[in-house]
N, C-alpha and C positions, 0 to 999 in steps of 0.2 A: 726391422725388428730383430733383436737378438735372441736367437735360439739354445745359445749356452748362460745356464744358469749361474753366477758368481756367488758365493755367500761372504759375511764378512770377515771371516776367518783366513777365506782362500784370499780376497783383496787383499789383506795384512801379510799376509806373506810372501807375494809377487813383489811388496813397497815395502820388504824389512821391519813392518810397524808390529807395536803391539795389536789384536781387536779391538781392544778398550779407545783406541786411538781413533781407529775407524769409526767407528761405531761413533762418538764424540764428532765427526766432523762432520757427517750424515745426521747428527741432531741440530747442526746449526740451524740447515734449511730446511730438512724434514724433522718427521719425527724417527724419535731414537730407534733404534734397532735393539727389540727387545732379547738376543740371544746371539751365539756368535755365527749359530747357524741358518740365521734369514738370510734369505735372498733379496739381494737389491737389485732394485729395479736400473732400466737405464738413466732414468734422471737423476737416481742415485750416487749413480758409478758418474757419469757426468761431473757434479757437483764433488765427488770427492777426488777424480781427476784435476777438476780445476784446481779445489783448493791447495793440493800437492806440489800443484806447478807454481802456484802464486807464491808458495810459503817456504819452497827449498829450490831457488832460483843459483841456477850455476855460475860458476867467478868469470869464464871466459866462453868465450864464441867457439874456440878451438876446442874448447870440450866437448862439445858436440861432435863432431868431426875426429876425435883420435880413438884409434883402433885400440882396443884390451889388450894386452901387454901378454906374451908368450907365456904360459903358465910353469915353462922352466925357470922364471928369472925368481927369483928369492925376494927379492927387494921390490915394495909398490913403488911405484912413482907417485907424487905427490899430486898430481889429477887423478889417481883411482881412491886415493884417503880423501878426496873432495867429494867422490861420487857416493864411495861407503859411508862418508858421515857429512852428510847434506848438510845439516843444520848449521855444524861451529862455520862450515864455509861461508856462510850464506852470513853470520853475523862476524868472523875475523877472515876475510878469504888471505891464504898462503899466495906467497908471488910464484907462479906457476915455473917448473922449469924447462928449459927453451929446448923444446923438441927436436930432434933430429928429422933431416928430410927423410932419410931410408925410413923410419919409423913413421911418417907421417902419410902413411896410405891413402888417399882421399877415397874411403870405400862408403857407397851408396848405403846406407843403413838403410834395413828393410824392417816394417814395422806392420805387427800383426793386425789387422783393422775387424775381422773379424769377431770377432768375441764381443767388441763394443761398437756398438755403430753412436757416431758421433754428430748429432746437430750442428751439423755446418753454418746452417744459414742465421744460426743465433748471433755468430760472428763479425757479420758482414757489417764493414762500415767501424766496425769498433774493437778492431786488433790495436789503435793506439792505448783505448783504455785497458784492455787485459797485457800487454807484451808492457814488460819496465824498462821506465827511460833510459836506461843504460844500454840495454839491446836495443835502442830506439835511433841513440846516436851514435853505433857501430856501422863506422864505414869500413870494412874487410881491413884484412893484415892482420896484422899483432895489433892487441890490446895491451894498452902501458898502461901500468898499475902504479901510480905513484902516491906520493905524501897529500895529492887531494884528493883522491879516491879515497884514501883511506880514511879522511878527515870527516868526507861524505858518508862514510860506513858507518865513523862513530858515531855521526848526527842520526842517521839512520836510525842505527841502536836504542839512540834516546828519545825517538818519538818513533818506536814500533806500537804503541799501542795506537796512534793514532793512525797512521798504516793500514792496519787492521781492520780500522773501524769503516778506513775506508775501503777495503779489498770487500767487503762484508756491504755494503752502499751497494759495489760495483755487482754486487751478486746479487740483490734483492732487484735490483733493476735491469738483470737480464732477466730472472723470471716474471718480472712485468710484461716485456717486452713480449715473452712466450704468452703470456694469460692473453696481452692483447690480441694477438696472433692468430688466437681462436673465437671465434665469432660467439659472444654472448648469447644465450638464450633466457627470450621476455615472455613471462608470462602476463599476458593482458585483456583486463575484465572488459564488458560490454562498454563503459566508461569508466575514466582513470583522471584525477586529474594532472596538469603537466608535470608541477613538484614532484607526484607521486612515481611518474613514467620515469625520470628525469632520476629518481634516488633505485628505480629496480634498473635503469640503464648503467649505473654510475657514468654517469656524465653531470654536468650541471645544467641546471633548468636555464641560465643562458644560450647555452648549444641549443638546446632543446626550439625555444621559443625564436633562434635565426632560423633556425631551418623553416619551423611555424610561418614566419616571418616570409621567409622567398618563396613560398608554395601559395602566398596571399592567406592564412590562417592567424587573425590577429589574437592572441591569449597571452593571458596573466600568469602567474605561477601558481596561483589559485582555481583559475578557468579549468572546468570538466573538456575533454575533450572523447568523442567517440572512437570506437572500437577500429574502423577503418584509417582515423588520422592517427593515429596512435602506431599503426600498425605501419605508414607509410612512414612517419618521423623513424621509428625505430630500424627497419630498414635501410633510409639513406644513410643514419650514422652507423650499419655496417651489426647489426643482433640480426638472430633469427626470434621470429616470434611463433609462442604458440597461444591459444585462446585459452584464456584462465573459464574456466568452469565454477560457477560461485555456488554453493550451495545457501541458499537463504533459508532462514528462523522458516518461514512457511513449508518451502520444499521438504523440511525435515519434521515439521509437525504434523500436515495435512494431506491426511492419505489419499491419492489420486489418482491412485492404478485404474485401467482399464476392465471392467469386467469379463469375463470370459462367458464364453454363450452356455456353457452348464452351469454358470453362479445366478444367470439371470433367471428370473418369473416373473409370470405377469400380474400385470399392477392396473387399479383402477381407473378411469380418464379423469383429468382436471378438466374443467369446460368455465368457463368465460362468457360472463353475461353483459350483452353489447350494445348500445345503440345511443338513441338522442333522447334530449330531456323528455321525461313522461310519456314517452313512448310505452313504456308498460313493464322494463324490464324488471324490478322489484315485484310489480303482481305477480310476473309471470314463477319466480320464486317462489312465491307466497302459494300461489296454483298448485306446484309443487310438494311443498315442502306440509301445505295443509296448515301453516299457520298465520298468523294476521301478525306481518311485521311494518306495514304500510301506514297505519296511523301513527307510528311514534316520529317519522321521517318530516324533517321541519320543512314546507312548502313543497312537498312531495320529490324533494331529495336526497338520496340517498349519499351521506356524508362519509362516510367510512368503507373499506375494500371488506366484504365478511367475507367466512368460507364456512361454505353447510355440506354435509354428506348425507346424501339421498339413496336409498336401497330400492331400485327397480328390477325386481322379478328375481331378486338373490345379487346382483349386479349391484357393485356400490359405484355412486357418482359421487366427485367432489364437484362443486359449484364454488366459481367467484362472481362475487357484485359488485360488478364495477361502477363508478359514479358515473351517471352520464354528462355532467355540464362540462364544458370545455376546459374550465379552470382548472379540473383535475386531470388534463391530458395525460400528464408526467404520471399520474397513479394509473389510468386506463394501460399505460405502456408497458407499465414494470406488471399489470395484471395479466399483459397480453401474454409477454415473453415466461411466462414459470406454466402455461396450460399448454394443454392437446387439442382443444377443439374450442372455436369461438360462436356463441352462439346470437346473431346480430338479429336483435328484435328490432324491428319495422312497424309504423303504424298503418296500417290501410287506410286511413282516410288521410294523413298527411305525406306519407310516401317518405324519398329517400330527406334526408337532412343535411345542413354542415358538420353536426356531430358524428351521424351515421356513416359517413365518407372519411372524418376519422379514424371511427372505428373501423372498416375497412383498410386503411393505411394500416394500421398498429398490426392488424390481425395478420397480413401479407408480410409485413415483416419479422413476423414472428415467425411466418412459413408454417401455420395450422389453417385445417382444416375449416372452413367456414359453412353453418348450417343459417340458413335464414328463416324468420320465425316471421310471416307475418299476421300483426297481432290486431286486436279488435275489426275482427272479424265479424263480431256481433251489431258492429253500427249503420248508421242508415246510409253513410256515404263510404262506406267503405269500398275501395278501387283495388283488390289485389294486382289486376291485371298491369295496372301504371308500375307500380312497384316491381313488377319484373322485366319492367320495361327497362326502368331508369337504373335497373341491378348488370344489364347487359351492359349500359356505358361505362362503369367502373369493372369489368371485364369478369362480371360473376354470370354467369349462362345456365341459367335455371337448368335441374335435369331432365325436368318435362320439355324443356325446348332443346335438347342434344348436348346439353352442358355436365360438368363437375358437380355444379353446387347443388345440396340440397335445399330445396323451399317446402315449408310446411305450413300451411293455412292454421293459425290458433287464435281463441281468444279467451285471456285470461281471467276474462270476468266470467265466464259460462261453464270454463275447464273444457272448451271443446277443443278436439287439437293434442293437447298436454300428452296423451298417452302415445299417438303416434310420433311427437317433436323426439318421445325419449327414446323411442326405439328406433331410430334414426341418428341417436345417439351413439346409444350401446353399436349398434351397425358398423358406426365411424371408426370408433373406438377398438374391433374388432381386429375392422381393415389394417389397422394401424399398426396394430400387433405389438402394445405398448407393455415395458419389460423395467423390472428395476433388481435389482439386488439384495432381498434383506438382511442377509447376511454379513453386514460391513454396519461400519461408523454410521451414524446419522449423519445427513448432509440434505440443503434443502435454502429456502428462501424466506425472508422475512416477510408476510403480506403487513402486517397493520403492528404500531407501538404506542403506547402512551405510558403514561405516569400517575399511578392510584397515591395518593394520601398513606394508604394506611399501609400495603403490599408494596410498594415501589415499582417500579418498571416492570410492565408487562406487555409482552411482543407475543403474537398473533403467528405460526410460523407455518407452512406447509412442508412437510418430509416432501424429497422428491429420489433423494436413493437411501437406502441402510434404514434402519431403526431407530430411532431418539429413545433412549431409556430417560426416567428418573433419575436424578444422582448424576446425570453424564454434564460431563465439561465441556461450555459451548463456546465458540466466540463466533461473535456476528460484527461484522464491521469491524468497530473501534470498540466494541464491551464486547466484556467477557464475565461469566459465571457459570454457575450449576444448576441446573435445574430443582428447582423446589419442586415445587406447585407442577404438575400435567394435567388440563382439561382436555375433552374434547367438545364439537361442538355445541353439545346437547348440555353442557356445564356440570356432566360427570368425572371424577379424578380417574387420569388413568396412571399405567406404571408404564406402558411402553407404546411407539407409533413407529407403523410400516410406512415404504411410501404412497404417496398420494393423500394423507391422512393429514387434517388441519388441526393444531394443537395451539392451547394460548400457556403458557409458559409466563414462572415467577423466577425470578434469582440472577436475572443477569444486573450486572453493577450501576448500567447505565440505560438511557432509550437507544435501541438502533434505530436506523433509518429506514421505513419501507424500499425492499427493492435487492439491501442487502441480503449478501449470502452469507447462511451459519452452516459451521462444521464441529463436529463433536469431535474431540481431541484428547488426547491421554496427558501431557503434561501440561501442569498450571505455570509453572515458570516460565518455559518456552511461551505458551500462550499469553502471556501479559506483557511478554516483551516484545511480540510480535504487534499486539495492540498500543502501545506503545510508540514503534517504529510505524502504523498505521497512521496514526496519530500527528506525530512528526510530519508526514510526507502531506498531509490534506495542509499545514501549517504550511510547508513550503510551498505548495501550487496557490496558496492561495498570496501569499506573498510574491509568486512571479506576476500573478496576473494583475499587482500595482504597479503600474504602467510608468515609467519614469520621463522627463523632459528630455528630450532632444530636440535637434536642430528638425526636424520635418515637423516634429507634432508641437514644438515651442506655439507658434501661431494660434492654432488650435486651443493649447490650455490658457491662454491670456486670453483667449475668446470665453474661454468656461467661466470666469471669471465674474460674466453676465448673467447667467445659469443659474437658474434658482433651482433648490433642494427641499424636497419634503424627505423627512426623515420618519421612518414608520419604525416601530418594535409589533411581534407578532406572536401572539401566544395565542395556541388552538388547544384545544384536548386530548387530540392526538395526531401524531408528528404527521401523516399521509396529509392532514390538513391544512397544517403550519406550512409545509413544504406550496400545497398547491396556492393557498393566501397568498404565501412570499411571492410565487411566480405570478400570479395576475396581478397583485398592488405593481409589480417591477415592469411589468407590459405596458404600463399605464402612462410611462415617459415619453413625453413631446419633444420639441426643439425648445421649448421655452422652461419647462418645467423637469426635472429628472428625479422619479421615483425613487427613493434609496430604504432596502430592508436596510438596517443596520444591526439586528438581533432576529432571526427567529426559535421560539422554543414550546416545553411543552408545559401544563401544566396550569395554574390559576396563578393571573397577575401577583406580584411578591414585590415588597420595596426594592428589590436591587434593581428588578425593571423600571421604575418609576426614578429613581435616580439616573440610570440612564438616560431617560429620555430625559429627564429638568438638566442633565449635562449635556447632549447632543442635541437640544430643542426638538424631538419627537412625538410625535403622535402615538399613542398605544393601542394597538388593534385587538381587543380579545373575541374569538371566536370560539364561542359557546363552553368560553369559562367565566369567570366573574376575581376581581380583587377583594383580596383578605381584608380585612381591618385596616391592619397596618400601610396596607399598599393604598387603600383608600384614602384615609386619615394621608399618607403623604401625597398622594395626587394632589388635595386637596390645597396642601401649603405650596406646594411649589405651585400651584395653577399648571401643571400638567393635561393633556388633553386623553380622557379615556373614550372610547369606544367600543362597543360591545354590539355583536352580532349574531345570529343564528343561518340569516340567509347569505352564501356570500354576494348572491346578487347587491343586496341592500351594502355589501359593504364597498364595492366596484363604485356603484351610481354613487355611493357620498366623495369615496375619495376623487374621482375622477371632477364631483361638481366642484369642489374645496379648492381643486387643481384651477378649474376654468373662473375660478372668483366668483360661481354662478348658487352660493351652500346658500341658500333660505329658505330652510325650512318653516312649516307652519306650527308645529308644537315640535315638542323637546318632553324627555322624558326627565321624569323628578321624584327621585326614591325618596318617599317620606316614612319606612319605619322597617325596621326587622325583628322578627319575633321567631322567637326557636322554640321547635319540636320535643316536649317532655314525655309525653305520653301519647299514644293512640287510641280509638275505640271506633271500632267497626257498628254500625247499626245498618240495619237490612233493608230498610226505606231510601236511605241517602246514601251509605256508604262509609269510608270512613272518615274518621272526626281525629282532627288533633288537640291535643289537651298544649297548648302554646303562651311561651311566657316572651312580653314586649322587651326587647333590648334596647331601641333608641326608638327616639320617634313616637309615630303611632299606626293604627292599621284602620283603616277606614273599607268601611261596606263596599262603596261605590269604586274603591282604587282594583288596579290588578295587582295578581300576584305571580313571582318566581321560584321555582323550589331548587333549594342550593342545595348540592350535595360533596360536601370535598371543594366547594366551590366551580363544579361543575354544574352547568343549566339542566338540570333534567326536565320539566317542563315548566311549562308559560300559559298562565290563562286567567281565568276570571275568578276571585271569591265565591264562592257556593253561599256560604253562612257565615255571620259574625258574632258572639253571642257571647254576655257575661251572666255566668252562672247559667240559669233558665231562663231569660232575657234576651232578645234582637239588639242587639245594638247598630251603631251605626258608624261609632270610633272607639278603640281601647287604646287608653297612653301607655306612654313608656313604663317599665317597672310593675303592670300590673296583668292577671292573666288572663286567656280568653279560648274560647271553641273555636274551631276552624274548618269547615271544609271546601274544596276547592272543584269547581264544575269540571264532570270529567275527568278528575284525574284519583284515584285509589291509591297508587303506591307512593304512600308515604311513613316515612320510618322516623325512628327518635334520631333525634339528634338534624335531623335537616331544619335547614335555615328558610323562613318564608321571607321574602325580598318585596315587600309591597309600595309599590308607585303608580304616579299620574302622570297622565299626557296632558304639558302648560301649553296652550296657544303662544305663542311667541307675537306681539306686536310686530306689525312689518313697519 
């Protein structure tokens, strides 16, 4: 490295030039030298070395070699007018005159190396392209300068520009050569594809993919390849790599700091309600909670995940309800993973379950605490003792017997139990020393979503760190919006939720998913693109996993061929339930027959599903909604197949029988009229009465009836009363009005649809 600074003023005048000069041939290669007193670097002084030598090339060999002439002599000789004016030599050279021996000294010229240190090894191998052919075919002696030299000069002359063009070629590809020289550095992301590796290497994606190639990695020029083969390809062809760092739309919207042990407080327990069908776990809520939510649940299942907040001793609890039938394993799982404490009700007179061993699984993978509740207590066979028997082989060791777990004797028809199960609760919860943040963004997990008529999409959400305001910008999943609407459980509006706090929320664009995670987020732009690119990526997974023909599985799919297809659509109320339908219709596939959702969603049958299915020949499964008119009226023409269900058991036993060719049934249901809700009037004796006008059909005494809401089933039961004017009837037709009320059931409002039909015996 050169430690004397040159500028270009001192260069110009070591080479007799103007600066202007300098500084112009330093702009070829570089950039121009903006003053006369920059300093050039060495590849500078390089570059305008060479050009100098290239551009005022000497007439004779001997030039080199003759001593400077006594400075008494008056007269130059015509080699020093050669050396003072370079240029005219170089384009008319003078025929030299014949030196004398005494004057021809052979003295060692010494050359200061100093000041410039010169890149040798740029050199190496290609002093024939920089040295001109004329020193090239200098074999020593005198040089004779005759009439074809000079012929050669003139030609010269008349193609200098192309000369040029080419001494200027010869200079751009020594600095290649130097770029080569130095080892590339690749920045490369977790994956890259090869094109992409291939254009930051500059190399071509064919170098690229030989190498691929001898390492046994076969790729296209489109093919993704990882972070580690990337990094070995770049390598062999001679880069340094360093790891690209990507900062993604999410990293930059969604705050995810750590909290620090002074930002935290603590927060109230989530607890999880657990176990096997009718085992109790809904009473024991209901014990709880001190309200009767247990008659509205169709076949005493509980269909949807709620969340209630319970205030014990100043102590608030949040509670989840989990469904207990198997079909909603995937909803008990995502109930398990968002709680602190699981509480696994048990029956005493039935003892442990397949469900209950489930739940057991879900709870241990979730890594919370298990309390065990065993319930009906109050019965005449009830066995607590077996139940902690059969709790020891699933590796839960009652604490009365030297164990972890807690067991509390309750039963939830008495409320006996209930006060000590919760204070073994709070206890757990204590232990636990559970802590959250409220000071930050809301952030937390979707429990339950559906789709109102009139409100659109409403998700169910539990805070589990930060605060959810009103007005804040959420995105869950693949939607995104604002928060309208904040209830809490009690169907009060609020403005804000701490954690551990369950909220049902209006304003987001679309249904999420149960399960999904929401974060409240400052910008909407960012946030939509990020939903978006969500969006995108569920599109691509689900496209890799159509499985394409190859030579292993060809066999196979000409076998499939045989394979018969039921094609199902599934529409439930809300999406926890759609989801769990889809998964047990899809468990339902034999060797012979294979199950296929090919739509599930939310909301009440619509023509666009009905066209579906009359295009893919499907079955339409609605769970505990009902078709509009229109989706009706088109079932109808296409002969379409609808089904409608409340229990999923009833809907498992059909499909599965339909499956084994074994469906014969004994009746069949046959809507014969719909009549809608104009008016109410409550009387003290009965209850309330609907003032009801016949739309199609008729409504008969002896038929049942279903009350539509939105097209959702709110309840199912028997006619109460059928009456024209102050009359009993027995049938009202279509177009004319009638009273109505309906056994057991009071909440009925304007505008509900009465769905009235008969069960036909079917001839076998």
């Amino acid at each position: 490295m050169s430690f004397v600074k040159y500028r270009v003023k001192e260069v110009a005048a070591d080479f007799g030039m103007a600066p202007k000069d300098i500084a112009e041939i330093v702009g070829i290669y570089y950039e121009k030298p903006k003053s006369n007193s920059q300093v050039l670097t060495d590849e500078q002084l390089n570059a305008v070395f060479d050009h100098i030598t290239q551009h005022h090339q000497i007439g004779s060999i001997a030039e080199v070699f003759a001593v400077a002439p006594a400075p008494k002599k008056a007269e130059p000789k015509p080699a020093e007018k050669a050396e003072k004016a370079p240029a005219p030599a170089a384009e008319k050279p003078a025929k030299p005159e014949k030196p004398k021996e005494p004057e021809r000294k052979r003295e060692r010229r010494v050359v200061d190396t100093k000041a410039v240190t010169v890149n040798a090894d740029r050199f190496d191998d290609r002093v024939d392209s920089l040295v001109s052919e004329r020193v090239q075919n200098y074999s020593g002696g005198k040089q004779k300068i005759g009439s074809k030299n000079r012929k050669k000069d003139n030609k010269r002359g008349q193609t200098g520009n192309k000369r040029r063009n080419e001494e200027q070629e010869k200079m751009r590809r020594l600095q290649l050569e130097i770029i080569k020289k130095t080892p590339l550095t690749v920045k490369i992301p977790d994956e890259i594809t090869v094109g992409e590796l291939a254009s930051r290497m500059k190399k071509t994606a064919t170098e690229l993919i030989k190498v691929l190639i001898k390492n046994g990695v076969m790729a296209s020029i489109n093919q993704t390849i990882d972070f580690d083969t990337a990094e070995f390809v770049a390598t062999e062809l001679g880069c340094k790599v360093e790891k690209e760092v990507v900062v993604t739309i999410e990293d930059r919207l969604i705050d995810d700091h750590e909290d620090s042990a002074d930002e935290l407080q603590p927060r109230s327990p989530v607890v999880v309600v657990m176990g096997h069908v009718d085992h109790g776990k809904t009473s024991l809520l209901d014990a709880v909670r001190k309200t009767n939510v247990v008659s509205g649940e169709a076949g005493g299942i509980t269909q949807h995940i709620g969340a209630y907040t319970v205030e014990i001793n100043g102590s608030p609890i949040t509670f989840l309800d989990t469904p207990g039938h198997a079909a909603f394993t995937s909803m008990r799982a995502r109930g398990a993973m968002c709680t602190d404490i699981a509480i696994l009700v048990v029956a005493a007179d039935d003892g442990i379950m397949p469900q209950t061993v489930e739940a057991i699984n879900h709870a241990k993978a979730a890594n919370i605490p298990i309390i065990v509740a065993v319930n009906k207590m109050d019965k005449p066979g009830a066995n607590p003792d077996r139940v902690l028997t059969q709790l020891t082989e699933h590796d839960l060791v009652p604490a009365e017997w030297g164990g972890d777990t807690e067991v509390v004797r309750i039963s939830a028809k008495t409320g006996a139990g209930i006060d000590e199960l919760l204070e073994t609760v709070i206890m757990t919860a204590e232990l636990a020393e559970l802590k959250a943040n409220p000071n930050r963004a809301g952030k937390g997990i979707v429990i339950e979503a559906r789709l109102d008529k009139n409100r659109g999409p409403i998700a169910t959400l539990l805070v589990q760190n930060g605060t959810l305001h009103k007005g804040d910008l959420i995105i869950a999943g693949t939607s995104v919006g604002r928060v309208r609407v904040m209830t809490d459980d009690k169907g009060r509006t609020i403005t804000s939720a701490g954690p551990s706090v369950p909220v049902e929320i209006t304003g987001l664009a679309e249904t999420p998913a149960p399960g999904d995670e929401f974060n409240a987020v400052s910008d909407e732009r960012m946030a939509r693109q990020l939903v978006e690119q969500r969006k995108q990526a569920e599109k691509d997974a689900a496209a890799k996993l159509t499985s394409k023909v190859t030579l292993d599985n060809l066999f196979a799919k000409m076998q499939e061929g045989e394979m018969k297809e039921l094609n199902l659509i599934v529409k439930a109320d809300v999406q926890g339930s759609a989801e769990a339908v889809k998964a047990s219709m899809e468990k339902l596939s034999n060797d012979e027959v294979r199950v296929r959702v090919i739509h599930a969603g939310v909301g009440a049958i619509n023509e666009s599903d009905i066209l579906l299915a009359s295009t893919s020949n499907a079955i339409v499964v609605g769970f505990n909604v009902r078709p509009d008119a229109a989706a009706a009226a088109s079932a109808q023409r296409s002969n379409v197949d609808l089904r409608m269900y409340r229990v999923i058991y009833d809907a498992i036993d059909e499909i599965e029988a339909a499956m084994k060719g074994m469906l014969a049934p004994k009746f069949r249901e046959v809507v014969i009229g719909h009549a809608e809700v104009r008016q109410t009037y409550k009387v003290s004796a009965i209850g309330t009465i609907a003032g009801c006008y016949v739309k199609d059909g008729k409504i008969t005494r002896d038929g049942q009836v279903r009350v539509l809401r939105d097209n959702i089933v709110i309840y199912e039961g028997n006619i109460g009363s059928l009456q024209r004017f102050k009359d009993s009837v027995k049938e009202v037709a279509q177009n004319y009005e009638c009273g109505m009320s309906i056994e057991k059931f009071n909440d009925i409002k304007e505008g509900d649809i009465f769905e009235c039909f008969v069960m036909e015996e079917i001839p076998r």
